[in-house]
C-alpha positions as CSV (number, residue, x, y, z in Angstrom):
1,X,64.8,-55.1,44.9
2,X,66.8,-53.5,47.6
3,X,64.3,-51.1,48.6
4,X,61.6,-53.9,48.7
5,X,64.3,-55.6,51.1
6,X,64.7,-52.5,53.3
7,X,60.9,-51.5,53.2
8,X,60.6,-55.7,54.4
9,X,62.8,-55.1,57.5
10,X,61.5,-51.8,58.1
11,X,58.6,-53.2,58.3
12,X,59.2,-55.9,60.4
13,X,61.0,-53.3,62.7
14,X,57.6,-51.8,63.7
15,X,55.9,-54.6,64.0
16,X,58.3,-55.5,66.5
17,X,57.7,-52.1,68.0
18,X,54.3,-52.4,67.8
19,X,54.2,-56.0,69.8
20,X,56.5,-54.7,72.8
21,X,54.0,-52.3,73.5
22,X,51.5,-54.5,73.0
23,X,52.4,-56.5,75.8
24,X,53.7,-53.8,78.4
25,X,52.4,-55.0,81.9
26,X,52.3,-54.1,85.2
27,X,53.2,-56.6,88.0
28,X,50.8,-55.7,90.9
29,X,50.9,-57.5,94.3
30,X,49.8,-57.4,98.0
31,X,50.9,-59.1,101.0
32,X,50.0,-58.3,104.6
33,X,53.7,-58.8,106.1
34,X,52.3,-60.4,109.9
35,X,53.6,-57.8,113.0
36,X,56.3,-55.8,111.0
37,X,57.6,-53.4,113.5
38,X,60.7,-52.0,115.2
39,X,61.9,-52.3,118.7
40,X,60.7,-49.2,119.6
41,X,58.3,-49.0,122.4
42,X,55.8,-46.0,121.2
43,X,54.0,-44.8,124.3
44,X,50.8,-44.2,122.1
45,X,50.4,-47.8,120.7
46,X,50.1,-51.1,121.8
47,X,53.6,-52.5,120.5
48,X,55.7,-53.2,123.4
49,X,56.1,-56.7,122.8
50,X,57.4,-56.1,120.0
51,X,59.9,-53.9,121.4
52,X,63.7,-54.8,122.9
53,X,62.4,-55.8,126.9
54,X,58.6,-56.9,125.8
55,X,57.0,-60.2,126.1
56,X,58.8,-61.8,123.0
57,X,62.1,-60.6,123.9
58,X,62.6,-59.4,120.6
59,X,66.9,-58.9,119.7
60,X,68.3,-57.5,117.0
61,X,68.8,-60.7,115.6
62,X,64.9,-61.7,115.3
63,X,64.3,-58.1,114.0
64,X,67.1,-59.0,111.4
65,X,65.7,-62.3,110.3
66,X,62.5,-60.6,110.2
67,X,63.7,-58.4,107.5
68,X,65.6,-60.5,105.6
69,X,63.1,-63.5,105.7
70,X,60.1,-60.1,104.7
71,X,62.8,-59.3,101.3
72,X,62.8,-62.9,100.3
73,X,58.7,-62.3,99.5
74,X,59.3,-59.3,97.9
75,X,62.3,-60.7,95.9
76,X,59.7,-63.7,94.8
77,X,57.0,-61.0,93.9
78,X,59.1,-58.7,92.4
79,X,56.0,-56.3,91.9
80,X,55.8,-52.6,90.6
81,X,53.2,-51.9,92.6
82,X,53.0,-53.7,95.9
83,X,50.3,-53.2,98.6
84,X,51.4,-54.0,102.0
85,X,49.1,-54.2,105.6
86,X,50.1,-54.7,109.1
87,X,53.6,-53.0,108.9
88,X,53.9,-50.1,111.7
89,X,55.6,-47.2,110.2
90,X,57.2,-45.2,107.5
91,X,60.4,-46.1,109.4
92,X,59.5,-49.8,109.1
93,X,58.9,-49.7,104.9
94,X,62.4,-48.0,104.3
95,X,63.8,-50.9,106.3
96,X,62.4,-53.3,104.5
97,X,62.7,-51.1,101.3
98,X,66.8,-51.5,102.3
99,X,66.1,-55.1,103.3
100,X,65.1,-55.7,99.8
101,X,68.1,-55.0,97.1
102,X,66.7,-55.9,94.3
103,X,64.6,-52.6,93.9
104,X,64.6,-48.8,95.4
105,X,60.3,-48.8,96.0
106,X,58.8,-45.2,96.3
107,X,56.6,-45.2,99.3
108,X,53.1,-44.3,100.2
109,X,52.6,-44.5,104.1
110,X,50.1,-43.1,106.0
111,X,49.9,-43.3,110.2
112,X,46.6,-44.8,111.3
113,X,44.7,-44.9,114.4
114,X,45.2,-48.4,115.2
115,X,45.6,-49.0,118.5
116,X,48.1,-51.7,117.7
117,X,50.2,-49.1,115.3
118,X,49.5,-51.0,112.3
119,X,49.1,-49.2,108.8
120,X,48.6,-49.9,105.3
121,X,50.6,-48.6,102.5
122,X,52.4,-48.9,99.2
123,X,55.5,-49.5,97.3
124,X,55.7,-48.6,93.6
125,X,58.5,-48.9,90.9
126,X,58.7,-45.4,89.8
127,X,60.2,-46.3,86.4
128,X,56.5,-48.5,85.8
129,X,53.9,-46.4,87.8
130,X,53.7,-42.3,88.5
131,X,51.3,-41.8,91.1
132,X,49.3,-38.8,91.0
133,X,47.8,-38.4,93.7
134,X,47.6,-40.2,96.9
135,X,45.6,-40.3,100.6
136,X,44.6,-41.6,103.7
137,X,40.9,-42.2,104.0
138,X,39.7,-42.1,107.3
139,X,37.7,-45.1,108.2
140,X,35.9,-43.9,111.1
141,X,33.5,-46.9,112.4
142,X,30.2,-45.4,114.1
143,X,31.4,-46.4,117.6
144,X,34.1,-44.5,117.6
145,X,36.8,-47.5,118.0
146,X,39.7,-46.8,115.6
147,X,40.1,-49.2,112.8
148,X,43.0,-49.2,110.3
149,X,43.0,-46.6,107.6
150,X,42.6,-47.0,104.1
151,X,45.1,-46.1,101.8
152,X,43.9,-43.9,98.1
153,X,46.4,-43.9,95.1
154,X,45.7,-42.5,91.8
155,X,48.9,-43.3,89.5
156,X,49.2,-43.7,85.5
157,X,51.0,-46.6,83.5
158,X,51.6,-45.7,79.8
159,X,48.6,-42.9,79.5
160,X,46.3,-44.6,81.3
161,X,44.6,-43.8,85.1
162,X,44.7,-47.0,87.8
163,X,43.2,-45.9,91.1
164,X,44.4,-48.6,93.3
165,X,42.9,-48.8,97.1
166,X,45.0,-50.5,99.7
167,X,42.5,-52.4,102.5
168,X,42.7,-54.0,106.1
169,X,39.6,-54.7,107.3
170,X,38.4,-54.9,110.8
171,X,39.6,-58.9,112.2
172,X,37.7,-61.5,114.4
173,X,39.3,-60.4,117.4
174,X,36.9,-60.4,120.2
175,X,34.5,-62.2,118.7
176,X,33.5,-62.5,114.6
177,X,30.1,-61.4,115.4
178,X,31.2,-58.2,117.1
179,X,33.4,-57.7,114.0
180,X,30.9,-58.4,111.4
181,X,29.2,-55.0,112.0
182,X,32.8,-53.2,111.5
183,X,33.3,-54.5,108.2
184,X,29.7,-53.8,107.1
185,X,30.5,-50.1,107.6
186,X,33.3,-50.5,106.0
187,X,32.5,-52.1,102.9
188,X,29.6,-49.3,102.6
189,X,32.5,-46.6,103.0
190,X,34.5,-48.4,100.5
191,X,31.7,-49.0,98.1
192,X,30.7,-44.9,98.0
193,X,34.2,-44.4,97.1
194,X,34.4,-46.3,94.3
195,X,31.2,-45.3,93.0
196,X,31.8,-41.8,93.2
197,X,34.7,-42.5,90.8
198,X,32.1,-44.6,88.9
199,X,30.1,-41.9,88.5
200,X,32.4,-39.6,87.0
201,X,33.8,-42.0,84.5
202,X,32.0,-45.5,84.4
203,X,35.5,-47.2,82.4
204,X,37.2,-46.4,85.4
205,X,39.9,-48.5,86.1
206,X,39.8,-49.9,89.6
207,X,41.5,-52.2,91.7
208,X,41.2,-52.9,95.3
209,X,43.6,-55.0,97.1
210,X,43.8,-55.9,101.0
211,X,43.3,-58.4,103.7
212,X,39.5,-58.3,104.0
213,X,39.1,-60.4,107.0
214,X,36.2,-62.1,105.2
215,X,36.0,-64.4,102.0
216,X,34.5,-63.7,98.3
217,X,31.7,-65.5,99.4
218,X,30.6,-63.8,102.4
219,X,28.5,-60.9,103.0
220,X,30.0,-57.6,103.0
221,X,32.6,-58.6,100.3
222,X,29.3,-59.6,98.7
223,X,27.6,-56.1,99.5
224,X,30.9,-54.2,98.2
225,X,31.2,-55.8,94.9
226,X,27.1,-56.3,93.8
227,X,26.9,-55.0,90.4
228,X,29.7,-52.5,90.1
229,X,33.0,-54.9,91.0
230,X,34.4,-58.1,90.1
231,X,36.0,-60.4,92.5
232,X,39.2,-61.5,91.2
233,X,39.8,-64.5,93.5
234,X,36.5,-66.1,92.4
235,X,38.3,-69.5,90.5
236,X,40.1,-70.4,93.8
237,X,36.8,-70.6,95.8
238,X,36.3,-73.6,96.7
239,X,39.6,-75.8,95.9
240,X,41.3,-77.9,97.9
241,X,44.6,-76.5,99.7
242,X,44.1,-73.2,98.0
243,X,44.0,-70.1,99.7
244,X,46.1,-67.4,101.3
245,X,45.3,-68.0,104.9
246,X,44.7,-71.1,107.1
247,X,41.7,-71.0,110.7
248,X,41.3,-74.3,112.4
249,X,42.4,-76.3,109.6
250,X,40.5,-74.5,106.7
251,X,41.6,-72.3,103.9
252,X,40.0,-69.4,103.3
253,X,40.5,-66.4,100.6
254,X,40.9,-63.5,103.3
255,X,44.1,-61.3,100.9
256,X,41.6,-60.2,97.4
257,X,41.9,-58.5,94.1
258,X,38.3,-57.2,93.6
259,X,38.4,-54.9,90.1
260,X,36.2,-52.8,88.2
261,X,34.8,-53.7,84.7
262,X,36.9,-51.2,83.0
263,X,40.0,-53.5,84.2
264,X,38.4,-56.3,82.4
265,X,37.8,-54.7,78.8
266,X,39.6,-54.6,75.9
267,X,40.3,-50.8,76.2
268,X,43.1,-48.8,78.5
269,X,44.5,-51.7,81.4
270,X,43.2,-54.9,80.8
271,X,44.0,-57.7,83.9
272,X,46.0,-60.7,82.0
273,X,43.7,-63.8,81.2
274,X,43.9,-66.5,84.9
275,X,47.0,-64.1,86.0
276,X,45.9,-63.9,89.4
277,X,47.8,-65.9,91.2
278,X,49.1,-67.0,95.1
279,X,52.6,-67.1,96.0
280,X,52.7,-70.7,97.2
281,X,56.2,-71.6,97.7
282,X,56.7,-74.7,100.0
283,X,58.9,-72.7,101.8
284,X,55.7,-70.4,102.9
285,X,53.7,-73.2,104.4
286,X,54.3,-75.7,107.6
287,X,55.5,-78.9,106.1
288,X,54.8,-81.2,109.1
289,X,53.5,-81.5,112.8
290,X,50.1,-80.1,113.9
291,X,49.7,-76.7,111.6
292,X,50.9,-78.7,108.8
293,X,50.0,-77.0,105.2
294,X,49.7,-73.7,107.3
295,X,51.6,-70.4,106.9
296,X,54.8,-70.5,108.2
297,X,54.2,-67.4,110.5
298,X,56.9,-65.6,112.0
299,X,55.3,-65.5,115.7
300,X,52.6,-68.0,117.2
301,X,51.5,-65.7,119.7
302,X,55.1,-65.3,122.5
303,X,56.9,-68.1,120.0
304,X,59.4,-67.2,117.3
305,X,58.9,-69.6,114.8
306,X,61.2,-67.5,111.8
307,X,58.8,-68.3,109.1
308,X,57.8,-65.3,106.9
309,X,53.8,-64.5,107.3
310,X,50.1,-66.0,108.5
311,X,49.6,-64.8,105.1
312,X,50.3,-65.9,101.4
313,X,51.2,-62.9,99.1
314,X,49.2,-62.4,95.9
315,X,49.7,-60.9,92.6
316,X,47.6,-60.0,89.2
317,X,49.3,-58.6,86.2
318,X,47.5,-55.3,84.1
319,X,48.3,-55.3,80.7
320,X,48.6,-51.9,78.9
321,X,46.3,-52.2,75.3
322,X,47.9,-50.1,72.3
C-alpha cells in the first residue's frame, strides 16, 4: 500500500511538472515612449528643443519626471520583451533602464538616420529570452529622405526560435498623402523580410511590433499582411473608445501586433487566446477639457503637460507548448 501511496504522489509530482511547463509564457510588449531624449544638443540632429536652452526650456526636473512618469509604463507592463520607438539613444534606454527598478533589461539599440534622432529598439529579460542574433535594417526610401530604421532580433524561449521586428513607420507629417508612398515602400521591404524567413521555414514564428502610422484596415498594413500575416489588433477595429492613439477626436489602431501563422498553431510559441491587450489605465488618458479621452502626452507641441505618451502601450502574451 505504501508504494501505491508513493507511486500516487510521485505521480502527481510530474504532473505538476508537466503543467508549469505547460504554461510557461512570455510577456511581450511595445510602446513608442513620445520624444524620449536627453538635454543634449547633438549638432547632427534636429533635438535642440529638447535640449537645456531650446524652445521647451527643458530642466532637469522635466527630464526627471520624464523618466520617472516613462518607468511607471514599464512597471505596469512588466514585459520580457519590450519594443520601444521614438527614444533617441543608447544613452536614453540605460536611463530609463535605471529609471525602471523593477528589472535590469538587456538592450538592443541601433542609431538611425532620422533627422529628428529618433530610433527603435529593444529591452529583453535575459532570464526569459536569449537573443541570437540581432540588426539594424536599413530602410532606405527611394528618394533618398532618411526614415527610421528597423530593428531585427532573432532570440529563443525554451527551445523555440521568435524573430521579433521592431517598426516605426514613416508619420503624416507634411502631409498624409506625401507619406503614404513612404510606407508603401516600407511595408514591401518589410514584407520581403519576412518572407524570406517564410521561405526557409514556413512555421516560422513571427512577430512584428511597432507604431505603423496607419490602421489594420488600411492599405499598406493591408499589403504587408495579405496571405502570409495575421493582424493581431483585428477584434478592437471598430469599438468605441478603443484604440492606442487619438487624431481629431477619433481613435485609431496606429501601435500593432501583426504575427505569423506559426504563432497561432498548436506547435512551438502559440499567442494566448484574446491576450492582446491595451494598457488603458485612466491615468493614461485626458480626463476632462477639450482632448478629453486623449493620451495624456507629455508635450503638446512647446507645452509641458507631464503626462506619459500620445501613445497607449500594448502587450500579447506567447505561450511555450510542451
Amino acid at each position: 500500500m505504501k508504494k501505491l501511496w508513493n507511486i500516487f504522489f510521485l505521480g502527481i509530482f510530474f504532473l505538476n511538472l508537466c503543467w508549469n511547463q505547460d504554461v510557461a509564457s512570455l510577456t511581450v510588449s511595445f510602446w513608442n515612449v513620445e520624444n524620449l531624449f536627453d538635454m543634449i544638443d547633438d549638432p547632427e540632429k534636429n533635438d535642440n528643443e529638447f535640449s537645456i536652452g531650446g524652445k521647451k526650456n527643458v530642466t532637469q526636473e522635466i527630464y526627471a519626471l520624464k523618466l520617472v512618469h516613462s518607468a511607471e509604463v514599464l512597471a505596469d507592463l512588466d514585459a520580457d520583451i519590450l519594443g520601444i520607438c521614438e527614444v533617441e539613444n543608447r544613452f536614453m534606454m540605460e536611463e530609463l533602464n535605471k529609471a525602471f527598478t523593477g528589472r535590469n533589461y538587456k538592450i538592443i539599440h541601433y542609431d538611425s538616420p532620422d533627422r529628428r534622432g529618433i530610433d527603435c529598439a529593444l529591452f529583453y529579460d535575459e532570464s526569459k529570452f536569449t537573443v541570437l542574433k540581432s540588426k539594424q535594417i536599413k530602410n532606405t526610401l527611394s528618394s533618398g529622405k532618411p526614415t527610421r530604421d528597423i530593428v531585427y532580433v532573432k532570440g529563443q524561449f525554451g527551445e523555440e526560435i521568435l524573430h521579433v521586428f521592431v517598426n516605426h513607420w514613416p508619420s503624416n507629417y507634411g502631409g498624409r498623402e506625401q507619406a503614404i508612398p513612404k510606407r508603401a515602400e516600407t511595408a514591401r521591404f518589410v514584407r520581403e523580410k519576412v518572407e524570406k524567413i517564410l521561405n526557409e521555414d514556413p512555421k516560422a514564428e513571427i512577430l512584428l511590433m511597432g507604431d505603423f502610422n496607419e490602421g489594420p484596415n488600411e492599405q499598406n498594413i493591408q499589403y504587408l499582411a495579405k496571405d502570409i500575416l495575421i493582424n493581431l489588433m483585428e477584434p478592437f477595429i471598430g469599438k468605441k473608445g478603443v484604440g492606442t492613439y487619438v487624431y481629431r477626436g477619433q481613435d485609431s489602431l496606429l501601435d500593432q501586433f501583426i504575427a505569423s501563422s506559426g504563432l497561432l498553431d498548436d506547435q512551438g510559441l502559440k499567442i494566448e487566446d484574446n491576450s492582446v491587450s491595451i494598457l488603458d489605465l485612466p491615468k493614461y488618458r485626458e480626463q476632462r477639457g477639450k482632448y478629453q479621452h486623449y493620451p495624456f502626452r507629455f508635450w503638446a507641441g512647446e507645452k509641458l503637460l507631464g503626462g506619459y505618451s500620445d501613445h497607449l502601450a500594448i502587450s500579447v502574451e506567447i505561450n511555450l507548448i510542451q
